[in-house]
C-alpha beads as a LAMMPS data file, in Angstrom:
LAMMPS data file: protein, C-alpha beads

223 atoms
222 bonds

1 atom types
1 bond types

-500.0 500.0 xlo xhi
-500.0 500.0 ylo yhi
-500.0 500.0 zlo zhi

Masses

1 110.0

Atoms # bond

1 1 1 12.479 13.440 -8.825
2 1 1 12.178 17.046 -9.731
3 1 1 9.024 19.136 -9.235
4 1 1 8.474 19.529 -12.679
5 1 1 7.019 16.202 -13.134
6 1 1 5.347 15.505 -9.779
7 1 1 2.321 16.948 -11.323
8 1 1 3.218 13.129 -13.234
9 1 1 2.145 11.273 -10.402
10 1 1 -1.413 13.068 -9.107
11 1 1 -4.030 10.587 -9.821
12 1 1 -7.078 12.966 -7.705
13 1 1 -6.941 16.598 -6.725
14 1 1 -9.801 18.837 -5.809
15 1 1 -9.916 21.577 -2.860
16 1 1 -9.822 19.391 -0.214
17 1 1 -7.321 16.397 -1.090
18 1 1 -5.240 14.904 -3.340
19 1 1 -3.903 12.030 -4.377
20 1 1 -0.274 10.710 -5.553
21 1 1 0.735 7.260 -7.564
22 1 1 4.116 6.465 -5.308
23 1 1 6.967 5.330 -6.825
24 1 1 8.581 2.614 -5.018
25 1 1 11.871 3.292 -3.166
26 1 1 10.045 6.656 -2.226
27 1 1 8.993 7.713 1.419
28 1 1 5.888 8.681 2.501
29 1 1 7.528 11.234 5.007
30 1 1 10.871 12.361 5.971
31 1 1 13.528 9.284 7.690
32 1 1 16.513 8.689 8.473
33 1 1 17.872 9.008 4.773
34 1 1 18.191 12.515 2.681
35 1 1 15.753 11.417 -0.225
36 1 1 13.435 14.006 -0.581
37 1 1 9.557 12.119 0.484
38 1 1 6.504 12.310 -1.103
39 1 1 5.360 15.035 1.569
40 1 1 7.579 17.667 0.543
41 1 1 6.728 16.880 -3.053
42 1 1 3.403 16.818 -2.295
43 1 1 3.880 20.543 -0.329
44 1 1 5.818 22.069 -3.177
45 1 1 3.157 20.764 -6.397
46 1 1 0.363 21.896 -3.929
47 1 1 2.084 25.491 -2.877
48 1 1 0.815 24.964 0.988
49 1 1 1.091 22.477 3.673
50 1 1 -0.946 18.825 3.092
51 1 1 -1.451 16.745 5.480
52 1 1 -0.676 12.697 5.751
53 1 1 -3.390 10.753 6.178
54 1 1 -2.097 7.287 5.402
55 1 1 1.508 5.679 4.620
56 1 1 2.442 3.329 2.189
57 1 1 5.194 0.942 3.239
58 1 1 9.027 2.787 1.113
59 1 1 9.151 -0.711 -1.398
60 1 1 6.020 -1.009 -2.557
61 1 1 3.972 1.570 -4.838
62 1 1 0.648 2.995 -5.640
63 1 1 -2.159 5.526 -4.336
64 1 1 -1.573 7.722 -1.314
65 1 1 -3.853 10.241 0.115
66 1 1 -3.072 13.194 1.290
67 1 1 -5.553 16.080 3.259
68 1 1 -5.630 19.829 1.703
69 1 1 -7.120 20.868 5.658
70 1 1 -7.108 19.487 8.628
71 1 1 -11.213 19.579 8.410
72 1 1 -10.932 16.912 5.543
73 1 1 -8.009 15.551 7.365
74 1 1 -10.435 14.488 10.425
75 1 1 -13.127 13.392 7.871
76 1 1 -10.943 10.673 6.247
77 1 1 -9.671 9.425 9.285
78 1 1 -12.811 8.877 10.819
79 1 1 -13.811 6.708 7.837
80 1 1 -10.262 5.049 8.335
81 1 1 -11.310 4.355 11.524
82 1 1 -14.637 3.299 11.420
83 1 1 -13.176 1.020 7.812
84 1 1 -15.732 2.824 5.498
85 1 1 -12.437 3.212 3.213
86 1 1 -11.840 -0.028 0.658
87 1 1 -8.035 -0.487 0.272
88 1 1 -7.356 -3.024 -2.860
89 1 1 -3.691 -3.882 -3.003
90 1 1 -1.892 -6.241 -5.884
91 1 1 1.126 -8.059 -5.191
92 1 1 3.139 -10.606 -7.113
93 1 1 4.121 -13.969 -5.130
94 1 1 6.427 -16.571 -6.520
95 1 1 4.258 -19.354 -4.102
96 1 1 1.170 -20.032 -5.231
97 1 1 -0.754 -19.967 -2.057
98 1 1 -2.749 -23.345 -1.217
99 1 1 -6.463 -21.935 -2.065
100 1 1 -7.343 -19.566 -4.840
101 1 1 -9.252 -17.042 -2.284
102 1 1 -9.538 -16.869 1.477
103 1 1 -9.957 -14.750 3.994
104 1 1 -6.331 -14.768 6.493
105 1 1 -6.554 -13.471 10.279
106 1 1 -3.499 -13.420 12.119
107 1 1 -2.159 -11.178 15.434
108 1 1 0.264 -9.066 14.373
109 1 1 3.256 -8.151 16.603
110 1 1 5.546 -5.437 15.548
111 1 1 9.290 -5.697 16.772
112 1 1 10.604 -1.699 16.675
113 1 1 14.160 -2.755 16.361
114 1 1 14.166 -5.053 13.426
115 1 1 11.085 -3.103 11.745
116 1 1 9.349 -5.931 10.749
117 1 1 5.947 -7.768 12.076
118 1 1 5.491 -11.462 12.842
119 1 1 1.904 -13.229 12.317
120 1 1 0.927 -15.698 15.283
121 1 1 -2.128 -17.672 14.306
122 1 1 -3.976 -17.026 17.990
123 1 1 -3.270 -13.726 20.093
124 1 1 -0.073 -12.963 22.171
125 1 1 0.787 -10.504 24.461
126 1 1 1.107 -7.399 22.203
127 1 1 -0.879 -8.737 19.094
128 1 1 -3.327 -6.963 16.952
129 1 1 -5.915 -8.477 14.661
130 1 1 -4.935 -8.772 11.334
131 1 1 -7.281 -9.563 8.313
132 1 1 -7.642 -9.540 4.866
133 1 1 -9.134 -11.329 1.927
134 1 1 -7.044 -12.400 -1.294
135 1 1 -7.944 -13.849 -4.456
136 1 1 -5.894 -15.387 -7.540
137 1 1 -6.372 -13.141 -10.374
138 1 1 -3.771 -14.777 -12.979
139 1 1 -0.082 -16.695 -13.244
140 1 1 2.496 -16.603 -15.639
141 1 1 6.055 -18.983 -15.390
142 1 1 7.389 -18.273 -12.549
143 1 1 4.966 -15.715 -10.690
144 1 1 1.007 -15.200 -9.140
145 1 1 -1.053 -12.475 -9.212
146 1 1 -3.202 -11.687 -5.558
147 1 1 -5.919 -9.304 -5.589
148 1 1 -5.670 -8.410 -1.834
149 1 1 -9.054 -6.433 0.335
150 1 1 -7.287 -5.228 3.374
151 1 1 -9.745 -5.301 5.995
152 1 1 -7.667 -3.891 8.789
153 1 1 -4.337 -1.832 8.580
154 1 1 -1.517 -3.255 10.649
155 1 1 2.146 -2.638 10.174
156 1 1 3.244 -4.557 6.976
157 1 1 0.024 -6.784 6.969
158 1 1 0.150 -7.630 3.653
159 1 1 3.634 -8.434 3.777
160 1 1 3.471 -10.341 7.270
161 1 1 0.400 -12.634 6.614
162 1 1 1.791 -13.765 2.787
163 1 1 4.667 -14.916 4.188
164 1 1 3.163 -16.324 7.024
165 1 1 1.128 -18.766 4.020
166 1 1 4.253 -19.441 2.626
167 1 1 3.929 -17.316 -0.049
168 1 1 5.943 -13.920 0.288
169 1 1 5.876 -11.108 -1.672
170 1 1 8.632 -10.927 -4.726
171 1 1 11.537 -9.117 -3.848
172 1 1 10.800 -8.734 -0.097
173 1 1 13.700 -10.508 1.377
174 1 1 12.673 -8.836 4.573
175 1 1 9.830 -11.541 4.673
176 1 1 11.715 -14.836 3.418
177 1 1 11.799 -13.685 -0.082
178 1 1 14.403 -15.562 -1.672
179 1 1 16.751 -12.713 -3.278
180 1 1 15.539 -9.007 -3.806
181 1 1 15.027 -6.670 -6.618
182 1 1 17.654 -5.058 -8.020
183 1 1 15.925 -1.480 -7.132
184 1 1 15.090 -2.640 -3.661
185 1 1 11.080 -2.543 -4.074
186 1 1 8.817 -5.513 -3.664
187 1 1 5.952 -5.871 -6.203
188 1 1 3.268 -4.807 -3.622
189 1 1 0.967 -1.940 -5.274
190 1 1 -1.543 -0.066 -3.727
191 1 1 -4.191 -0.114 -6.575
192 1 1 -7.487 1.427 -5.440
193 1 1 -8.728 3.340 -2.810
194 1 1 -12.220 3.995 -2.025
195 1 1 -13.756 7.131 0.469
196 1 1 -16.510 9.640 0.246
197 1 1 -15.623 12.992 -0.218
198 1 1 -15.698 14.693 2.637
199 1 1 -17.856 17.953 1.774
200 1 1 -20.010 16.448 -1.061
201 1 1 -20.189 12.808 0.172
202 1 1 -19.436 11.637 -3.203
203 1 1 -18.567 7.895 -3.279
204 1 1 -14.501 8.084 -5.205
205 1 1 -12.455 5.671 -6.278
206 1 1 -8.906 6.322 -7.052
207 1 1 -6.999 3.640 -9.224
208 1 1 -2.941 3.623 -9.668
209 1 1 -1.594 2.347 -12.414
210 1 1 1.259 -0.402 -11.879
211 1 1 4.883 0.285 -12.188
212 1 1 5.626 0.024 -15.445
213 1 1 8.435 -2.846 -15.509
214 1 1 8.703 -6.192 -17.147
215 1 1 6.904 -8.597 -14.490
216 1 1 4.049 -6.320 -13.488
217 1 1 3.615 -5.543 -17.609
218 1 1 3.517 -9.497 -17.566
219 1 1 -0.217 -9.708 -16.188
220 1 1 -3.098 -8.153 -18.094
221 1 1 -4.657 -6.091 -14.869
222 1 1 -7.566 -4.368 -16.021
223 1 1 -9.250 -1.409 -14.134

Bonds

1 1 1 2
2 1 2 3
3 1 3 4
4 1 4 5
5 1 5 6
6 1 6 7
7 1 7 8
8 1 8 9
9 1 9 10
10 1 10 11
11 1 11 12
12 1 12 13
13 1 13 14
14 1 14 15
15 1 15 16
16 1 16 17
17 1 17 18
18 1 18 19
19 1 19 20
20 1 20 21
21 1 21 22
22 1 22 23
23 1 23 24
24 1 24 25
25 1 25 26
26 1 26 27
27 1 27 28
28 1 28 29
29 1 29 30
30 1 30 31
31 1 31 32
32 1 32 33
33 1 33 34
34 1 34 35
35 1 35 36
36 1 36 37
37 1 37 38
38 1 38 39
39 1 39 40
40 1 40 41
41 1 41 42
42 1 42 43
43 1 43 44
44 1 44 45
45 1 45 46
46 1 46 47
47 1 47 48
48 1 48 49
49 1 49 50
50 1 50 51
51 1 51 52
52 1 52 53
53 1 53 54
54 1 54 55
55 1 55 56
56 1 56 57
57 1 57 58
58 1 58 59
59 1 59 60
60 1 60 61
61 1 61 62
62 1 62 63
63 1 63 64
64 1 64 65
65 1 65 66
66 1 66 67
67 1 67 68
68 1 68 69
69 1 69 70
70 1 70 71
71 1 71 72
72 1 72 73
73 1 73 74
74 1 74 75
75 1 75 76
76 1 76 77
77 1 77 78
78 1 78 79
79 1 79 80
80 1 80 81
81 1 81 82
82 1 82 83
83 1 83 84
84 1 84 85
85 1 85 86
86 1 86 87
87 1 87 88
88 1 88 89
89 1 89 90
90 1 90 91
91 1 91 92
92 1 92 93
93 1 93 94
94 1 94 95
95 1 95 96
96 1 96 97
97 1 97 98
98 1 98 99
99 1 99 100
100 1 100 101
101 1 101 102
102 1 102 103
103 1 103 104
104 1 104 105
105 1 105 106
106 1 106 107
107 1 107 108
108 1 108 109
109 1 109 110
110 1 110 111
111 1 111 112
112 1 112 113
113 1 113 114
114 1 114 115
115 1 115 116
116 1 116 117
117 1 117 118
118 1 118 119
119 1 119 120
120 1 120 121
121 1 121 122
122 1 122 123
123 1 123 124
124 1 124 125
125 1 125 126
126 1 126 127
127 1 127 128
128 1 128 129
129 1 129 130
130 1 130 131
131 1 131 132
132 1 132 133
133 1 133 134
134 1 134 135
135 1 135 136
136 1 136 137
137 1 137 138
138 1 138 139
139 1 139 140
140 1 140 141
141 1 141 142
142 1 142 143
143 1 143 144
144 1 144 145
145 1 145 146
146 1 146 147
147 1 147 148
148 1 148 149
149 1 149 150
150 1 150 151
151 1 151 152
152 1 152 153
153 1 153 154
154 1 154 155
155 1 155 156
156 1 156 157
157 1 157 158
158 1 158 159
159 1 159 160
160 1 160 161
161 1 161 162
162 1 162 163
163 1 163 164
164 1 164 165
165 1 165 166
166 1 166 167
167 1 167 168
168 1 168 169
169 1 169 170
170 1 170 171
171 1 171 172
172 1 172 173
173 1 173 174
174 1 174 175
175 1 175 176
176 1 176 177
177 1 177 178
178 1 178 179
179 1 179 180
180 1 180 181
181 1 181 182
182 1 182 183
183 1 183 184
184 1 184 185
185 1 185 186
186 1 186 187
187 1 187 188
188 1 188 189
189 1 189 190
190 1 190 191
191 1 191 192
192 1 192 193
193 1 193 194
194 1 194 195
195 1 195 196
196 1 196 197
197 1 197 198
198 1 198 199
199 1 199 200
200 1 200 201
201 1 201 202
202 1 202 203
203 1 203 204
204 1 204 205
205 1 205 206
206 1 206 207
207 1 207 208
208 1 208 209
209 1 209 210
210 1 210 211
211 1 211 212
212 1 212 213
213 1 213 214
214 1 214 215
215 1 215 216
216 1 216 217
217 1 217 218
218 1 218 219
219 1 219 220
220 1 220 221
221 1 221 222
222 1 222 223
């Protein structure tokens, strides 16, 4: 992506943060590949360093934060810590799950080598709580639409307690998806994110539009 259409992406910007709509496929911060991340992007719209706040998982899309300062950098992550921030994801499951809403708590434990995270139902030795709530907000042939509230923010929840229901994200073959998309994402957008500005207190609410492809363009999601 060249810099001349970053500006493209910026869903919020004020003096003290700003916001990006990630493409899929895209990192968050530098890895092991050459693709230039959404940091340096970020660094180069902004003309001075920015901060990382959150990460977004490299398939999946949608709204992430970055800090202007490292005074609103320590504001947002205390509310990350103390969960004053909302986090409303959407993803796209082929499996209808068994109830139209719940609330899912798992534990969580991440194996480093094979970068993925396995949900137990009760706690094991290296667990973390996992929870979110989900609710069915439409179907079409082949696919559902989740609505997901991400109460706590474990490595690949989302992905991890889907398929632990039996119903995995599309395209995340990582997680027992069946076979993968052809540009290696997973239809798993960030949508909204919720803080208070951290000078004026200000409740925001920053909303990413989906990708625009043919089975996100399938369901009507309003804002």
């Amino acid at each position: 992506m060249s810099t001349g259409n970053i500006g493209d992406l910026v869903l919020y910007k004020n003096n003290q943060l700003i916001a990006f709509n990630k493409p899929v496929t895209m990192g968050v911060q530098a890895d092991k590949t050459e693709d230039k991340p959404l940091l340096a992007l970020a660094e180069i719209f902004c003309k001075s360093e920015v901060h990382v706040i959150h990460r977004l998982d490299r398939p999946a899309s949608g709204v992430v934060l970055f800090a202007k300062n490292k005074k609103a950098l320590a504001a947002i992550n205390l509310q990350f810590q103390e969960r004053k921030i909302t986090k409303t994801y959407l993803a796209v499951v082929k499996n209808k799950p068994e109830n139209d809403t719940e609330t899912l708590v798992h534990f969580l434990r991440k194996n480093g080598k094979t970068n993925t995270s396995h949900a137990y139902e009760t706690e094991v030795k290296g667990s973390k709580r996992a929870e979110l709530t989900y609710k069915l907000l439409g179907s079409i042939e082949n696919y559902h639409l989740l609505e997901i509230e991400l109460i706590t923010g474990r490595h690949h929840q989302i992905r991890a307690q889907l398929a632990a229901i039996g119903s995995p994200i599309k395209g995340d073959v990582k997680y027992g998806f069946r076979r993968g998309n052809q540009d290696r994402s997973i239809h798993l957008h960030a949508w909204k994110l919720g803080f208070k500005h951290p000078v004026t207190k200000e409740k925001i609410m920053v909303t990413a539009p989906v990708p625009d492809e043919s089975v996100w363009n399938a369901f009507e999601i309003k804002k």
